[in-house]
mmCIF entry with sequence, helices, sheets and N, C-alpha, C, O atoms, coordinates in Angstrom:
data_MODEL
# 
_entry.id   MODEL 
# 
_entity.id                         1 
_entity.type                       polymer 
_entity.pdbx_number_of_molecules   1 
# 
_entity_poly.entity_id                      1 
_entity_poly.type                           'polypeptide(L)' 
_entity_poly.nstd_linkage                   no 
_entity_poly.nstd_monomer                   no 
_entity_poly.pdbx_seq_one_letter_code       
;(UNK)(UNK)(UNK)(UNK)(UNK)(UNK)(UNK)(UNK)(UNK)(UNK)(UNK)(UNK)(UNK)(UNK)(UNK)(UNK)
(UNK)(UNK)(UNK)(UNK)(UNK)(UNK)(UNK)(UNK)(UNK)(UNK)(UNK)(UNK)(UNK)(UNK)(UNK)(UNK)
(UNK)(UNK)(UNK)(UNK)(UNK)(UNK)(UNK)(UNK)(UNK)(UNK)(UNK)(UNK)(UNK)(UNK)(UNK)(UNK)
(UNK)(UNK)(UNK)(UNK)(UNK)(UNK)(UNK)
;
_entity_poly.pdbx_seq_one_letter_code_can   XXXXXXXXXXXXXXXXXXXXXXXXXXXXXXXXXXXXXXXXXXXXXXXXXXXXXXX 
_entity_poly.pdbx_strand_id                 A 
# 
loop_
_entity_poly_seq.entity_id 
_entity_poly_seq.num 
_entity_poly_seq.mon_id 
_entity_poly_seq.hetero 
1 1  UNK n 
1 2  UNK n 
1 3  UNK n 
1 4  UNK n 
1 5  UNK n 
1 6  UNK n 
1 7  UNK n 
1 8  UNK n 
1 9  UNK n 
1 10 UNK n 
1 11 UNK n 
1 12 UNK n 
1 13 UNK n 
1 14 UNK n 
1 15 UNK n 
1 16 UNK n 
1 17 UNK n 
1 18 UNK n 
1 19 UNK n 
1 20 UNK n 
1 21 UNK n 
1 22 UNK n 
1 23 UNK n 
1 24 UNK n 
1 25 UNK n 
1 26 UNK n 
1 27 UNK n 
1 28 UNK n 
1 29 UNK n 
1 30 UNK n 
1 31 UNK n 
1 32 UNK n 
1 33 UNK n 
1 34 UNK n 
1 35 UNK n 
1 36 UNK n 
1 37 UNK n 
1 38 UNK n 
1 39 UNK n 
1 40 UNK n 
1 41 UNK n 
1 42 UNK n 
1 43 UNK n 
1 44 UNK n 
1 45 UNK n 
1 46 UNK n 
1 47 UNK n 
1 48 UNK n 
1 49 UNK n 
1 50 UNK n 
1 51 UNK n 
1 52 UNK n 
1 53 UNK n 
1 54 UNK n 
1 55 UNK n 
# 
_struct_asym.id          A 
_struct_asym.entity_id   1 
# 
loop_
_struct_conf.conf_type_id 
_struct_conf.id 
_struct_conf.pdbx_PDB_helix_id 
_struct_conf.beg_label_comp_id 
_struct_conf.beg_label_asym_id 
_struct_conf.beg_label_seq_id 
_struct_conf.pdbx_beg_PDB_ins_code 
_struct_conf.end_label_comp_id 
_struct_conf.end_label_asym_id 
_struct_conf.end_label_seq_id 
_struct_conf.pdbx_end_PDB_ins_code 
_struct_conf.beg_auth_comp_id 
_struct_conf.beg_auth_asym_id 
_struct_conf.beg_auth_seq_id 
_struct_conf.end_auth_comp_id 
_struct_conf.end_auth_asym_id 
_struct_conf.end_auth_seq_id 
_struct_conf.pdbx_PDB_helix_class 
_struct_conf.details 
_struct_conf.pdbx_PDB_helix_length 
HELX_P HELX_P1 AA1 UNK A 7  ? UNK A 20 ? UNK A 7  UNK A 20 1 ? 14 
HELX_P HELX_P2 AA2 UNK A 25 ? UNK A 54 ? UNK A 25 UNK A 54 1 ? 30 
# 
_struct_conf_type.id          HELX_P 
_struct_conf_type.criteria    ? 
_struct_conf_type.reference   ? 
# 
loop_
_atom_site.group_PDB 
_atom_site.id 
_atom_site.type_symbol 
_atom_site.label_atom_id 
_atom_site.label_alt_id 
_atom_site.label_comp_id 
_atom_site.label_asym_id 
_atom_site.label_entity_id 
_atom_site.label_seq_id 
_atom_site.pdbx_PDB_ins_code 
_atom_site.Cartn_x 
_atom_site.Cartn_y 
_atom_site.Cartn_z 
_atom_site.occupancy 
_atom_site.B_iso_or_equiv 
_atom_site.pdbx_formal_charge 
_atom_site.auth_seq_id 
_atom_site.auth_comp_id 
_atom_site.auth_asym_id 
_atom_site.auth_atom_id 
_atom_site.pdbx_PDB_model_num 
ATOM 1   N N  . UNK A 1 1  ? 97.671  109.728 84.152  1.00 0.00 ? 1  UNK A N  1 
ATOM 2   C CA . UNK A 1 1  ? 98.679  109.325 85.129  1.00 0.00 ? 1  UNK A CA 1 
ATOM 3   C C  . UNK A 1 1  ? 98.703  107.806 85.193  1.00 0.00 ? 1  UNK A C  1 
ATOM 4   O O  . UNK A 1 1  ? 98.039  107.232 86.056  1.00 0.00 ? 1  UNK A O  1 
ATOM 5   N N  . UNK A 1 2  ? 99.382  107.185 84.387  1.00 0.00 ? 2  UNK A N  1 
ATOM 6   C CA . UNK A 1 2  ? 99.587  105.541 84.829  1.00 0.00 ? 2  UNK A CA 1 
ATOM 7   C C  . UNK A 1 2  ? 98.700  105.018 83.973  1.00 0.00 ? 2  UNK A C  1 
ATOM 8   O O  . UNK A 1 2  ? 98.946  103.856 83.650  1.00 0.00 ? 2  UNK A O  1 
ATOM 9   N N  . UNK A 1 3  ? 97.545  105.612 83.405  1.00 0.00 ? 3  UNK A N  1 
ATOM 10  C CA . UNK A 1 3  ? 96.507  104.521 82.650  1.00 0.00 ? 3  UNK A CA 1 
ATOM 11  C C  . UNK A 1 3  ? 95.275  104.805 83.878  1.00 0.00 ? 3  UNK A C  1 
ATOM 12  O O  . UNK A 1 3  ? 94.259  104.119 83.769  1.00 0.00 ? 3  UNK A O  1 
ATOM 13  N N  . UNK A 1 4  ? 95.339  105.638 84.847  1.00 0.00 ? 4  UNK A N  1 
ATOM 14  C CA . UNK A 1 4  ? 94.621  104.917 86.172  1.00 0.00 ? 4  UNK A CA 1 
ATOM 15  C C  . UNK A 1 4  ? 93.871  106.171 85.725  1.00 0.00 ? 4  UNK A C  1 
ATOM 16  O O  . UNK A 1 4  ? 94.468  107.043 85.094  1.00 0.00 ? 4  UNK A O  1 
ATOM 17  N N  . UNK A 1 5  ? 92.734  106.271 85.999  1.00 0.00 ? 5  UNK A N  1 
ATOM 18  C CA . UNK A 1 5  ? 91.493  107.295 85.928  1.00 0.00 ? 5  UNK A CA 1 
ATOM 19  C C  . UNK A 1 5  ? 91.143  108.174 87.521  1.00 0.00 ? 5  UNK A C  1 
ATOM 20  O O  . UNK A 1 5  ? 92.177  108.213 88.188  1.00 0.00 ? 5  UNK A O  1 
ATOM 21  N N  . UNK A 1 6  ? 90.639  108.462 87.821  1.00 0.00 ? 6  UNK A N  1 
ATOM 22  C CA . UNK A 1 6  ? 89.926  109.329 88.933  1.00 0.00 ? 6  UNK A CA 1 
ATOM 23  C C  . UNK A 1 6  ? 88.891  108.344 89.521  1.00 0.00 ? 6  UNK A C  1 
ATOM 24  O O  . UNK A 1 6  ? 88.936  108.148 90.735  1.00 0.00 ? 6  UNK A O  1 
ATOM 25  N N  . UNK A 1 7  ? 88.035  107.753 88.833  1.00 0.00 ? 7  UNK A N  1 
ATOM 26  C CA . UNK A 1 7  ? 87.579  106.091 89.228  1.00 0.00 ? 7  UNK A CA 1 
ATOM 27  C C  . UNK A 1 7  ? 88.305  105.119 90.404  1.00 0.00 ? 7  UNK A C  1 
ATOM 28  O O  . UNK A 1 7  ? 87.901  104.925 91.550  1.00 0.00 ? 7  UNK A O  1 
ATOM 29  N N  . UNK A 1 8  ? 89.427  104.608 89.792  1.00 0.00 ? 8  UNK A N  1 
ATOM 30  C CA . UNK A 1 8  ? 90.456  103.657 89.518  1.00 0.00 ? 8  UNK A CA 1 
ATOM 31  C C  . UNK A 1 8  ? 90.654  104.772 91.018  1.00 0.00 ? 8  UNK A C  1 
ATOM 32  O O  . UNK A 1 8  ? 89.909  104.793 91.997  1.00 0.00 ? 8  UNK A O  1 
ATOM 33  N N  . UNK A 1 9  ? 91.551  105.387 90.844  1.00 0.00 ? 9  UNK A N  1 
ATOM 34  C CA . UNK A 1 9  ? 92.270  106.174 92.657  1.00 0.00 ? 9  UNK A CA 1 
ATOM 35  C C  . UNK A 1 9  ? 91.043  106.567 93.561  1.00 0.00 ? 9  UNK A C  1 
ATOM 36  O O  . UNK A 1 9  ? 91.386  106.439 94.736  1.00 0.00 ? 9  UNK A O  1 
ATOM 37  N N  . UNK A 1 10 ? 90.078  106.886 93.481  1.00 0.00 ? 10 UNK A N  1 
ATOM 38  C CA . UNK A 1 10 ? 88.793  106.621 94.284  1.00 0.00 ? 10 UNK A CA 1 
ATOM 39  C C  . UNK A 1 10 ? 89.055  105.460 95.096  1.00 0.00 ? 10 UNK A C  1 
ATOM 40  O O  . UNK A 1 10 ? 89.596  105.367 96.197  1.00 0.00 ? 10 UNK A O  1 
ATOM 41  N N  . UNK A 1 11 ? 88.452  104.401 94.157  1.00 0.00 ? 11 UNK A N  1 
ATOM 42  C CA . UNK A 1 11 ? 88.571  103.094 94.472  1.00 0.00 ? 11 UNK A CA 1 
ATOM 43  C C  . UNK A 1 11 ? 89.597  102.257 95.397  1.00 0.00 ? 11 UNK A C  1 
ATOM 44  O O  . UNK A 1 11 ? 89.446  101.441 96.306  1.00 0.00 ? 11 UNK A O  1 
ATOM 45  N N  . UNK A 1 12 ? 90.936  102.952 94.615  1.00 0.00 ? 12 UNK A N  1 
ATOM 46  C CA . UNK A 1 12 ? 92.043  102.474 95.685  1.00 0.00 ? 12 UNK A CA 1 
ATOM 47  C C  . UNK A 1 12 ? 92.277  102.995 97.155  1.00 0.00 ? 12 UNK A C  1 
ATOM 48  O O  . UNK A 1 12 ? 92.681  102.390 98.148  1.00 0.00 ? 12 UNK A O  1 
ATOM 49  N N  . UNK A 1 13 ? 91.864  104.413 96.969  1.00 0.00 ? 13 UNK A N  1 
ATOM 50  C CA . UNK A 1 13 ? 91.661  105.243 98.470  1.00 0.00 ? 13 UNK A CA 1 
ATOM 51  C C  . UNK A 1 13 ? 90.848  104.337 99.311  1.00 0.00 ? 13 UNK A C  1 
ATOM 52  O O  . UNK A 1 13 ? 91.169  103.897 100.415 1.00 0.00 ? 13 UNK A O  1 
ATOM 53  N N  . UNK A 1 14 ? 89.415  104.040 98.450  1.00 0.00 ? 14 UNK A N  1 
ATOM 54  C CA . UNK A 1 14 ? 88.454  103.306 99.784  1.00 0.00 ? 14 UNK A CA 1 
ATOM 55  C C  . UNK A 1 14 ? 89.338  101.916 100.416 1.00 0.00 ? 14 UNK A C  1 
ATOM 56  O O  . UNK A 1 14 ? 89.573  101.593 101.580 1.00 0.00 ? 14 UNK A O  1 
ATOM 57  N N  . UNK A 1 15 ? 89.672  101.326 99.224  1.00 0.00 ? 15 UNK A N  1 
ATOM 58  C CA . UNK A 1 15 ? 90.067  100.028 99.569  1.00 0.00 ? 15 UNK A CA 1 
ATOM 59  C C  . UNK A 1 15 ? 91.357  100.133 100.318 1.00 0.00 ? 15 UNK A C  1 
ATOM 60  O O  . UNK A 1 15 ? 91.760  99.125  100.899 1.00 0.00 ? 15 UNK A O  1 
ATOM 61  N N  . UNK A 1 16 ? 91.967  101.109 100.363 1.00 0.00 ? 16 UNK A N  1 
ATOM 62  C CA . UNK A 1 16 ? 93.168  101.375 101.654 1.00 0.00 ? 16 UNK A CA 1 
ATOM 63  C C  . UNK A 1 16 ? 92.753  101.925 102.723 1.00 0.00 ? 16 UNK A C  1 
ATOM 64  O O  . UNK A 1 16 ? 93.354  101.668 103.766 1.00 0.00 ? 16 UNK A O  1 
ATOM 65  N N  . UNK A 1 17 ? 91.889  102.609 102.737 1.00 0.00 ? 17 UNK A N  1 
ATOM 66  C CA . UNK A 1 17 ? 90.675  102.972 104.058 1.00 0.00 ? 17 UNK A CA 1 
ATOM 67  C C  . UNK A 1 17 ? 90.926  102.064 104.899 1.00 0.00 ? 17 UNK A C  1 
ATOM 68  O O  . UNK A 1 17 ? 91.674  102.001 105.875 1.00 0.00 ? 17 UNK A O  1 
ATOM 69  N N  . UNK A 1 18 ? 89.556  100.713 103.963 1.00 0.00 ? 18 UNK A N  1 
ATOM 70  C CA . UNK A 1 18 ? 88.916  99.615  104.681 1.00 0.00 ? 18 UNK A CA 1 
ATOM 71  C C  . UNK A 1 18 ? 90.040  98.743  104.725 1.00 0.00 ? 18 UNK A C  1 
ATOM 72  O O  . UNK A 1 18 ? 89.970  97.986  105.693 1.00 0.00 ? 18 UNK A O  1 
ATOM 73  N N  . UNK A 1 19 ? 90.829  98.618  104.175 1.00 0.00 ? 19 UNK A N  1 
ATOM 74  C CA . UNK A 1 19 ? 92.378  97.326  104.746 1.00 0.00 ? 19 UNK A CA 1 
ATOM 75  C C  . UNK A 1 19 ? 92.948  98.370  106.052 1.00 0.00 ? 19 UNK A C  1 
ATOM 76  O O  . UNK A 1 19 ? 92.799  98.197  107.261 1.00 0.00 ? 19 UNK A O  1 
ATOM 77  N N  . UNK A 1 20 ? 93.618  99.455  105.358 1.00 0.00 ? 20 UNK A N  1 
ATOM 78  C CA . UNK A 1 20 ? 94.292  100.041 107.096 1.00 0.00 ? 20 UNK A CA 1 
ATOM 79  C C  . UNK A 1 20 ? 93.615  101.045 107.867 1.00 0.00 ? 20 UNK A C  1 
ATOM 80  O O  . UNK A 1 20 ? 94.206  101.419 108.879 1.00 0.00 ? 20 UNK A O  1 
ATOM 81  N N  . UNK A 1 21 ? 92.524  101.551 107.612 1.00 0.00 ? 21 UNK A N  1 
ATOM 82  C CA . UNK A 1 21 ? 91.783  102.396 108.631 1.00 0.00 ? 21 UNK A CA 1 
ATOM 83  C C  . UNK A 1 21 ? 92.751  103.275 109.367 1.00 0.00 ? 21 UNK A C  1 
ATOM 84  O O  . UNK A 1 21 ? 93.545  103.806 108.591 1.00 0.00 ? 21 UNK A O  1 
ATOM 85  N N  . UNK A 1 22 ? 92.903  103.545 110.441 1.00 0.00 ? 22 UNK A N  1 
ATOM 86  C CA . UNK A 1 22 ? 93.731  104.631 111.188 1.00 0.00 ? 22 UNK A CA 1 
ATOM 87  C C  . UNK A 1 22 ? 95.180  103.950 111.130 1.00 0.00 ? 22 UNK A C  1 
ATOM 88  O O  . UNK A 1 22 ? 95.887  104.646 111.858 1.00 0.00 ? 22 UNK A O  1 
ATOM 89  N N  . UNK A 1 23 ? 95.856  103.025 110.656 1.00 0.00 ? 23 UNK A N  1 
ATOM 90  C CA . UNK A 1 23 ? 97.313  103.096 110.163 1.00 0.00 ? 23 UNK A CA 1 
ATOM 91  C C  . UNK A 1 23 ? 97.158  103.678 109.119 1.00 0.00 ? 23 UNK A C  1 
ATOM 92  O O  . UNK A 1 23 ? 97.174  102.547 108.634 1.00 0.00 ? 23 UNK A O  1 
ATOM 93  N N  . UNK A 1 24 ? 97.063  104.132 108.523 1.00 0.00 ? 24 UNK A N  1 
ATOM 94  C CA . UNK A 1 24 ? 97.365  104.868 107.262 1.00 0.00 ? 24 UNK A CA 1 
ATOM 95  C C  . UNK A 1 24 ? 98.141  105.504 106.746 1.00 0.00 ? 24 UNK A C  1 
ATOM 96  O O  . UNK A 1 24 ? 98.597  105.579 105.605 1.00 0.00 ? 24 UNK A O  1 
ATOM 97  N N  . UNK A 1 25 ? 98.373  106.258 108.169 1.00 0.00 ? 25 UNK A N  1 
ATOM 98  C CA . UNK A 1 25 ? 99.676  107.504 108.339 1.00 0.00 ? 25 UNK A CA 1 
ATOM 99  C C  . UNK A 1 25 ? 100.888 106.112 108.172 1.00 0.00 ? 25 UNK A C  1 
ATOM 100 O O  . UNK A 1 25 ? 101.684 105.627 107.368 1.00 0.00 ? 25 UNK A O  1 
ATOM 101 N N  . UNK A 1 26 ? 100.386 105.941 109.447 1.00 0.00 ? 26 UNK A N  1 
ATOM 102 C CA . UNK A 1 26 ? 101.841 104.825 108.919 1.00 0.00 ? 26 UNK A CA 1 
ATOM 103 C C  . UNK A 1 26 ? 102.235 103.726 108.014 1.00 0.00 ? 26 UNK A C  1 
ATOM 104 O O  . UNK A 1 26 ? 103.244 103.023 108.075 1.00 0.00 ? 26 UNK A O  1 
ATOM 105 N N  . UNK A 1 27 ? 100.965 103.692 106.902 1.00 0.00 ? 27 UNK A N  1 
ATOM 106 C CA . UNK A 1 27 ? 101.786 102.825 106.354 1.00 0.00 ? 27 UNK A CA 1 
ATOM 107 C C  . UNK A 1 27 ? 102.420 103.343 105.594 1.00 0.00 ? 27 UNK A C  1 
ATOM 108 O O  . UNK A 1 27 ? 103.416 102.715 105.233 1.00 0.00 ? 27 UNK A O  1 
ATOM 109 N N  . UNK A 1 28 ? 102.161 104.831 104.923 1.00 0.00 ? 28 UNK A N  1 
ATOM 110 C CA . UNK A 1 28 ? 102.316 105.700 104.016 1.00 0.00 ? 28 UNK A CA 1 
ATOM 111 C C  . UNK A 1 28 ? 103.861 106.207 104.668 1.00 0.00 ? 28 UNK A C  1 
ATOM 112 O O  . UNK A 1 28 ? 104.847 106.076 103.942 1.00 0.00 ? 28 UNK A O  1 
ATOM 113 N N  . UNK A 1 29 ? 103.991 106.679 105.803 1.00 0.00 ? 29 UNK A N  1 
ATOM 114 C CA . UNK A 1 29 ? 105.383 106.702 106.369 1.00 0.00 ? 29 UNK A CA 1 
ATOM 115 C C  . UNK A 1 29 ? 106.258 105.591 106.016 1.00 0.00 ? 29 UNK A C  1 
ATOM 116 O O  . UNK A 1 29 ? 107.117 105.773 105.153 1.00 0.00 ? 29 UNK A O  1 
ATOM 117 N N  . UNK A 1 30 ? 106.098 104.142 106.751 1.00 0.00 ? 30 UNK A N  1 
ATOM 118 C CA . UNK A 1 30 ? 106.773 103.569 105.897 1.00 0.00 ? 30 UNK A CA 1 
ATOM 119 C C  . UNK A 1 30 ? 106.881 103.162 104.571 1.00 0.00 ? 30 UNK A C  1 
ATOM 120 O O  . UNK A 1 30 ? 107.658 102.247 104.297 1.00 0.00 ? 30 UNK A O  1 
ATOM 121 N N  . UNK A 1 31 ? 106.266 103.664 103.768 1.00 0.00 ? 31 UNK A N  1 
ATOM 122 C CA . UNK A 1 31 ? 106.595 103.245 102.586 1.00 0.00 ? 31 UNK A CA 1 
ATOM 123 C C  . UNK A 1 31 ? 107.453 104.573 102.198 1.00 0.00 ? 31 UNK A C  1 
ATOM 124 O O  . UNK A 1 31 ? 108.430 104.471 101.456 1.00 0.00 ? 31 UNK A O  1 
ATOM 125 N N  . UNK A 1 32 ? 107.284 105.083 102.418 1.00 0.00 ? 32 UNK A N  1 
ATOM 126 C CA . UNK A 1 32 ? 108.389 106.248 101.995 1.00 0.00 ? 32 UNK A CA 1 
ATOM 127 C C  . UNK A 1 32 ? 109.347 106.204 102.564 1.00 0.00 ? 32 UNK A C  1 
ATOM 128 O O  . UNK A 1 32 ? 110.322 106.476 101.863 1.00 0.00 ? 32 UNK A O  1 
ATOM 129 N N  . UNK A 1 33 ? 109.674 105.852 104.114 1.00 0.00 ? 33 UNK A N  1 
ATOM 130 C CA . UNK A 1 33 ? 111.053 105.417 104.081 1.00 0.00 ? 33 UNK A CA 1 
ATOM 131 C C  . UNK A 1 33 ? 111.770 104.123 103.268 1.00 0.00 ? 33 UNK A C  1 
ATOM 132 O O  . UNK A 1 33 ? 112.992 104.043 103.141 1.00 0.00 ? 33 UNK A O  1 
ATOM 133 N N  . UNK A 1 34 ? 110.697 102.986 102.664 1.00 0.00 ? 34 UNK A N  1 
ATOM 134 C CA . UNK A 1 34 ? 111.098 102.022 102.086 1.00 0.00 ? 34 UNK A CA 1 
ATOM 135 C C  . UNK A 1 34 ? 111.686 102.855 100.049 1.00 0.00 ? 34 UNK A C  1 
ATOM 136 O O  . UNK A 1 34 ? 112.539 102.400 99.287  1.00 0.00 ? 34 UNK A O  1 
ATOM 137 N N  . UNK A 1 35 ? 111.003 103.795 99.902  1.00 0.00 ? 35 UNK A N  1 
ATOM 138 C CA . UNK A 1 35 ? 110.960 104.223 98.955  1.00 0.00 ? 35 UNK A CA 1 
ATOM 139 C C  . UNK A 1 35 ? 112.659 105.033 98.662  1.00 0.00 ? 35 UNK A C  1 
ATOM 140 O O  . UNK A 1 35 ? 113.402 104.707 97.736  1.00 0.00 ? 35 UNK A O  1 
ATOM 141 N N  . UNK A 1 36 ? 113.009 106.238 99.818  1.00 0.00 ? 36 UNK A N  1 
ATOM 142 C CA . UNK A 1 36 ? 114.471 106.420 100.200 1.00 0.00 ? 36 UNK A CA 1 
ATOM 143 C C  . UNK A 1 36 ? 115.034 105.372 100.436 1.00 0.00 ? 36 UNK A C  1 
ATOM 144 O O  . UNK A 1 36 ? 116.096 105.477 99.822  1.00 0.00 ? 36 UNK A O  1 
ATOM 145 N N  . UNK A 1 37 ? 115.020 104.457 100.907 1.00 0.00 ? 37 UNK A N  1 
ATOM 146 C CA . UNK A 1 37 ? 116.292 103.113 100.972 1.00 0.00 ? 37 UNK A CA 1 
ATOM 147 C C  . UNK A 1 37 ? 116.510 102.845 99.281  1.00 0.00 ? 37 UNK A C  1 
ATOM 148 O O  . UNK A 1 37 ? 117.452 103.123 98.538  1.00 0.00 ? 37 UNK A O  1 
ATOM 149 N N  . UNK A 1 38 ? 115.233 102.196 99.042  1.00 0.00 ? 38 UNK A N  1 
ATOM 150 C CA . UNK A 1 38 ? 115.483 101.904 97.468  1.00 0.00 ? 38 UNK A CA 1 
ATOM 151 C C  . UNK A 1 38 ? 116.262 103.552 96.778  1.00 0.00 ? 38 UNK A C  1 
ATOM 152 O O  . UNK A 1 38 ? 117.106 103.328 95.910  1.00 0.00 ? 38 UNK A O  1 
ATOM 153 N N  . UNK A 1 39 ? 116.143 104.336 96.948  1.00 0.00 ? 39 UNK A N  1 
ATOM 154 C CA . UNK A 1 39 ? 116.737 105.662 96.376  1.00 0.00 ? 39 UNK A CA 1 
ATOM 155 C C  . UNK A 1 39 ? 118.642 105.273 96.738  1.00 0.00 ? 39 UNK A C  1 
ATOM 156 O O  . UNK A 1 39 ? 119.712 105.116 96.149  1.00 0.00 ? 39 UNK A O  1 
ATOM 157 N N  . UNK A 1 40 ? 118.208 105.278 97.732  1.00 0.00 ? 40 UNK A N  1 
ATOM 158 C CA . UNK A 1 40 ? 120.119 105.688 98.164  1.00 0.00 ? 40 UNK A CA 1 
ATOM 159 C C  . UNK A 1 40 ? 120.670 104.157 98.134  1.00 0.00 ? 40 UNK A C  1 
ATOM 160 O O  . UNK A 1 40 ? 121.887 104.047 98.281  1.00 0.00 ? 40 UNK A O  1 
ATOM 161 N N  . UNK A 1 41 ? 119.842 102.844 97.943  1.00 0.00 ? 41 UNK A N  1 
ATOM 162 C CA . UNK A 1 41 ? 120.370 101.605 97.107  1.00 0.00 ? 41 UNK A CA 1 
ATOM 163 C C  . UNK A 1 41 ? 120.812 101.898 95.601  1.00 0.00 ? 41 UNK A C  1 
ATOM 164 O O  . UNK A 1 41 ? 121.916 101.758 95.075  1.00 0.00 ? 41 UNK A O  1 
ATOM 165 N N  . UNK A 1 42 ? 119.949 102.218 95.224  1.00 0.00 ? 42 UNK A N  1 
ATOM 166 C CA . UNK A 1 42 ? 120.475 102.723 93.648  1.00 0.00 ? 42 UNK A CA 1 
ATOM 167 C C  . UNK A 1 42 ? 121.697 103.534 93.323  1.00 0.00 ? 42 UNK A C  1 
ATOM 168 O O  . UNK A 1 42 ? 122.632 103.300 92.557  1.00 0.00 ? 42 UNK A O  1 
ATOM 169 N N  . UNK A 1 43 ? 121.470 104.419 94.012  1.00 0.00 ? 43 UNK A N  1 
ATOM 170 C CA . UNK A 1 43 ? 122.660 105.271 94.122  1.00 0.00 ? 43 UNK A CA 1 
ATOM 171 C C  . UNK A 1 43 ? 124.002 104.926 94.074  1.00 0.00 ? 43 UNK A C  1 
ATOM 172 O O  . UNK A 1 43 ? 125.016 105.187 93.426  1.00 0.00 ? 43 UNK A O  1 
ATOM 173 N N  . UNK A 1 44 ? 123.481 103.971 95.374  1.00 0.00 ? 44 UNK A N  1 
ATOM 174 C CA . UNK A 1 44 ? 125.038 103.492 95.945  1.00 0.00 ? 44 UNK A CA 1 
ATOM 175 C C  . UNK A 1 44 ? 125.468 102.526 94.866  1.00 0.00 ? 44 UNK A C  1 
ATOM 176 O O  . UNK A 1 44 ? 126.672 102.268 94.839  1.00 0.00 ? 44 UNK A O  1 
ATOM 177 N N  . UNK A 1 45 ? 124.649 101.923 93.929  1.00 0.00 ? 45 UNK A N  1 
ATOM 178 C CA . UNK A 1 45 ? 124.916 100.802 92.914  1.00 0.00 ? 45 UNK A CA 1 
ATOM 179 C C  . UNK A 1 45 ? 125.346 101.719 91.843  1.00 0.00 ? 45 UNK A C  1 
ATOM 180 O O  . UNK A 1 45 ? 126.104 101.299 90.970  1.00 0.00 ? 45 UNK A O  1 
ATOM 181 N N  . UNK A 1 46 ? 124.945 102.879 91.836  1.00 0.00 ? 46 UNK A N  1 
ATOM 182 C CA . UNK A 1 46 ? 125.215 103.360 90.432  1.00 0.00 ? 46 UNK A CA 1 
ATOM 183 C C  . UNK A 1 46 ? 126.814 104.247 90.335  1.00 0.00 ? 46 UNK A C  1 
ATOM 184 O O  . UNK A 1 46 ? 127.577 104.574 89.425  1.00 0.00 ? 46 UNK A O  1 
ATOM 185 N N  . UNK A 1 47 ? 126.773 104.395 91.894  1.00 0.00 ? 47 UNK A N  1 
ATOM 186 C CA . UNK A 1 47 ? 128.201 105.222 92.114  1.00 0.00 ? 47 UNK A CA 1 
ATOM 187 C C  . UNK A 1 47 ? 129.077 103.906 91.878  1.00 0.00 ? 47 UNK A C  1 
ATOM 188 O O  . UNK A 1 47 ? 129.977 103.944 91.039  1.00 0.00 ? 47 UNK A O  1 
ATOM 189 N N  . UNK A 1 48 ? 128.788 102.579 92.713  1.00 0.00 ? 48 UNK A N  1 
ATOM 190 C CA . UNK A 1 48 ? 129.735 101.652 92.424  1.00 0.00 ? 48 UNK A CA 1 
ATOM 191 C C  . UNK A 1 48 ? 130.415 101.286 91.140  1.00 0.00 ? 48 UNK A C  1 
ATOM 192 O O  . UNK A 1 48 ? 131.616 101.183 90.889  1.00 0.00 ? 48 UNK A O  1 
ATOM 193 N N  . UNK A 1 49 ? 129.233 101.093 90.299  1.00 0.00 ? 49 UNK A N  1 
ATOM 194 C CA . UNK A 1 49 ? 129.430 100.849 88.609  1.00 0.00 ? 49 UNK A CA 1 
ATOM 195 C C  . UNK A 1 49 ? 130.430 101.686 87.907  1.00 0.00 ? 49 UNK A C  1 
ATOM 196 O O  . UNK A 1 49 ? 131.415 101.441 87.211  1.00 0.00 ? 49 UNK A O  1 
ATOM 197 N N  . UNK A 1 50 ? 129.926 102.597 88.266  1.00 0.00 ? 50 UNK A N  1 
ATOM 198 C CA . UNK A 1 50 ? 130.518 103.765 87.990  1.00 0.00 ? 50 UNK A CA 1 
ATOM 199 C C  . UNK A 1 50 ? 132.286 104.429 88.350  1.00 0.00 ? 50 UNK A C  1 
ATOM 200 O O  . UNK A 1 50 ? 133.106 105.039 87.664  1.00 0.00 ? 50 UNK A O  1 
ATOM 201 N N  . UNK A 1 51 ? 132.274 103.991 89.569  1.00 0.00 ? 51 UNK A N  1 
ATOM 202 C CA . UNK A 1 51 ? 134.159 103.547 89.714  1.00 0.00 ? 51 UNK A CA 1 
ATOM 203 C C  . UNK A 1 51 ? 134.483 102.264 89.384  1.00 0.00 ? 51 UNK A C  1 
ATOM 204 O O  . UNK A 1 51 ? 135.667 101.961 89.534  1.00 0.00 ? 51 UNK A O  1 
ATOM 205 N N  . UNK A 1 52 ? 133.737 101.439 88.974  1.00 0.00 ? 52 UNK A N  1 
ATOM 206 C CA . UNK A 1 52 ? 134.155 100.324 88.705  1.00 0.00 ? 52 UNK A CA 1 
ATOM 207 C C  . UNK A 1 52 ? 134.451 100.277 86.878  1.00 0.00 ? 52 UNK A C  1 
ATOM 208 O O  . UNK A 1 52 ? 135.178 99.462  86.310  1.00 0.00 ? 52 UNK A O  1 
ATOM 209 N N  . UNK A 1 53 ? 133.744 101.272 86.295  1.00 0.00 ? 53 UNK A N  1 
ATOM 210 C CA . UNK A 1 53 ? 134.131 102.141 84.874  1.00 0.00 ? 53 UNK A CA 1 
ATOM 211 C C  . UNK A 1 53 ? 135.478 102.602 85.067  1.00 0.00 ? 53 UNK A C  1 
ATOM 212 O O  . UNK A 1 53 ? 136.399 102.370 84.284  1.00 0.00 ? 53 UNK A O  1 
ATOM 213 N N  . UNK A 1 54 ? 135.540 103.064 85.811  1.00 0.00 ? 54 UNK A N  1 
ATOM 214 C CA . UNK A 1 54 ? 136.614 104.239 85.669  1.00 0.00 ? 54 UNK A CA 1 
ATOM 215 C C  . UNK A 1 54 ? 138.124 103.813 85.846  1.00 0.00 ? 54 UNK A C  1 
ATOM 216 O O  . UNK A 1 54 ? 139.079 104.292 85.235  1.00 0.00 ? 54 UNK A O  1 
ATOM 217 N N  . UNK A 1 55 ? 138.155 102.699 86.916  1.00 0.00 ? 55 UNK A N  1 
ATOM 218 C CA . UNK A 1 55 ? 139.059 101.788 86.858  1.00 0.00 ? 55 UNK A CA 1 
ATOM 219 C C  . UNK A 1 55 ? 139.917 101.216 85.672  1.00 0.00 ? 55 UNK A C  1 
ATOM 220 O O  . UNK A 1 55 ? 140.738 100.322 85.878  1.00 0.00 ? 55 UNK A O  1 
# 
């Protein structure tokens, strides 16, 4: 997955532990709403292009 090992995501788990401790939930919430914006940005760029083809 990625090059990243079972090591490597260990590692990143602790070290998101010890940076957000009990935010966690939320940072993980927002990043997934940041993750849908970027989704339905694309979208909206690709529908644009896309009548802008068709034109």
């Amino acid at each position: 997955m990625f090059g990243i090992g079972l090591g490597e995501l260990i590692l990143i788990a602790v070290v998101g532990l010890l940076l957000f401790g009990g935010k966690l939930p939320d940072v993980a919430y927002d990043l997934g709403r940041l993750a849908r914006k970027l989704q339905r940005g694309l979208q909206d760029l690709r529908n644009e292009l896309e009548d802008q083809i068709r034109k």
